[in-house]
C-alpha positions in Angstrom: 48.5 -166.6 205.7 49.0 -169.6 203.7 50.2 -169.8 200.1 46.8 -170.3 198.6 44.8 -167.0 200.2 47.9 -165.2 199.6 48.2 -165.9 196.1 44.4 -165.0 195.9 44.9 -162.2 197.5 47.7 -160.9 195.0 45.0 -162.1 191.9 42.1 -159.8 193.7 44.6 -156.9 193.4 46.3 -157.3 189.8 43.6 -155.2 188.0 43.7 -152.3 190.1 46.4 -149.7 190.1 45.4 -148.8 193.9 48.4 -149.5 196.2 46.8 -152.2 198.9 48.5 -153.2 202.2 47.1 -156.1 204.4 48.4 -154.9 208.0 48.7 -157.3 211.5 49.3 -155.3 214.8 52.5 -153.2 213.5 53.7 -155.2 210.6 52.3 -154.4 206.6 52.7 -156.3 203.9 52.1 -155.3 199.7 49.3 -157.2 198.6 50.8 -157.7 195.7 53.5 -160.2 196.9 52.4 -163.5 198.3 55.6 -163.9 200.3 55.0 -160.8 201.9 51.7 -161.8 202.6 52.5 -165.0 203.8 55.3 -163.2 206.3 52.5 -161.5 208.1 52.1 -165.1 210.4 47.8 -164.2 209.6 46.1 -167.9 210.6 42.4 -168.1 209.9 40.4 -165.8 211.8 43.3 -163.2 212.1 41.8 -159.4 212.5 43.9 -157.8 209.7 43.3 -154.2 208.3 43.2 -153.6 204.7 44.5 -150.1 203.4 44.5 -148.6 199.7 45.3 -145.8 198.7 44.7 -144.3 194.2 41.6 -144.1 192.3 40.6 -147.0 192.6 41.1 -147.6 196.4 37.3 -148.9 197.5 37.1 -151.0 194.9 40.8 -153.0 195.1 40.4 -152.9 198.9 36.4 -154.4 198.7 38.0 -157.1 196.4 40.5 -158.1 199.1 38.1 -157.9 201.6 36.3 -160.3 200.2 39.1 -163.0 199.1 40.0 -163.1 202.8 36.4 -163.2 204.1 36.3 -166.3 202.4 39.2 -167.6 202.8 38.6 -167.9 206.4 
């Protein structure tokens, strides 16, 4: 993942207190780090799972969904 989805990503994810992980095969990364993000090696078109976990969970995870939908 590039610098500019990533740092997306991390603005999706700053109003919710969900935890979110963006996962690749066996590796996770917080989404709310871009470097950690951007360590994942996640090119355009990547299958990537997205997991939250709090009280808002649906919502922070639909949010990230949708920044890497269209980031693609």
């Amino acid at each position: 993942m590039h610098a500019r989805p990533a740092g997306a990503v991390v603005r999706a994810v700053a109003p919710f207190q969900a935890s979110v992980q963006v996962r690749r095969d066996d590796r996770a990364a917080d989404a709310r780090s871009a470097l950690r993000l951007m360590s994942l090696g996640a090119e355009a078109g990547t299958a990537v799972t997205v997991v939250a976990t709090g009280d808002d969970a649906p919502e922070a995870a639909a949010a990230v969904a949708e920044v890497l939908r269209t980031a693609s």
